[in-house]
N, C-alpha and C positions, 0 to 999 in steps of 0.2 A: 498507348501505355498509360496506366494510371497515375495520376500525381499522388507520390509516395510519401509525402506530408498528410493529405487527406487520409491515404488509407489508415497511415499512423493515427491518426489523431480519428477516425475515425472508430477503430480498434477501442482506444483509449477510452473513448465514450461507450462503447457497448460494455467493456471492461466496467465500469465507472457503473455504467445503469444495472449491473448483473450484483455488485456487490452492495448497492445501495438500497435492491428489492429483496436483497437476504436478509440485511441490515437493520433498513429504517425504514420509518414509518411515511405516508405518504409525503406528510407532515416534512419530513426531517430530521427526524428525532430517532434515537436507537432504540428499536423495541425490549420489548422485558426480556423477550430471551435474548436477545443480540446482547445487552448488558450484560446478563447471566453468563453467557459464553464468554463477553469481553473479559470478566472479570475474573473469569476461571484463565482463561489464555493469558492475562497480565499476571498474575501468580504461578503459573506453568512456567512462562517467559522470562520470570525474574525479571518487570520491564521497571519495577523502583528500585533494584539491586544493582552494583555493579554487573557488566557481564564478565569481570575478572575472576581465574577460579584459579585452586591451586598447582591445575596441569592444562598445557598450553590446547589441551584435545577441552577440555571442560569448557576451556574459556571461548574456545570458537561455535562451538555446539552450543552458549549460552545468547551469542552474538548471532546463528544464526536463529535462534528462537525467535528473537526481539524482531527480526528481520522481517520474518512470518505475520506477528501483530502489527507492525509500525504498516507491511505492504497491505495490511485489511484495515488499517485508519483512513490512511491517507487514501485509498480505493473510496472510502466511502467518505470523505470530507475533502476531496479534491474538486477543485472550482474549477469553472470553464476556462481563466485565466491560467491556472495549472495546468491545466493538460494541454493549452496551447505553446507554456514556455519549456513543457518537458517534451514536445515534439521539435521546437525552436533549439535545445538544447542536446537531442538527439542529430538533426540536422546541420547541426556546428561542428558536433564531434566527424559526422561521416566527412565533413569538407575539409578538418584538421587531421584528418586521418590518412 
């Protein structure tokens, strides 16, 4: 049977390598369109606004926008140390659970 931390974290890094070759450059760096799009999806996302709106359906639809950009940042600015403590931190919860 597999060690299910590995496979986790294994995951994590193809996750990690798939959104980073959409992304960025070899370099590191976010290419002109990945910008392009970022900056269309931060304005779509309302990610400098609150996500508070006048009705409680607005305000979660607004929360789940943000949800979308923040899980394509962090996909692509996620360090080796990161994704070892969010398997670390996946593995806590299965044991308190």
């Amino acid at each position: 049977m597999p060690d299910l931390s590995n496979v986790l974290a294994q995951l994590l890094f193809r996750r990690r390598r798939s959104y980073r070759a959409l992304f960025l450059t070899e370099g590191g760096s976010y290419t002109r369109n990945a910008r392009q799009v970022l900056a269309d999806l931060r304005r779509f996302c309302r990610a400098t606004d609150t996500p508070f709106a006048a009705s409680q359906a607005e305000t979660l639809r607004n929360v789940g926008r943000l949800e979308v950009l923040n899980r394509i940042l962090s996909h692509c600015e996620a360090s080796e140390e990161d994704i070892y403590r969010m398997v670390e931190t996946i593995e806590g919860q299965e044991h308190d659970g």
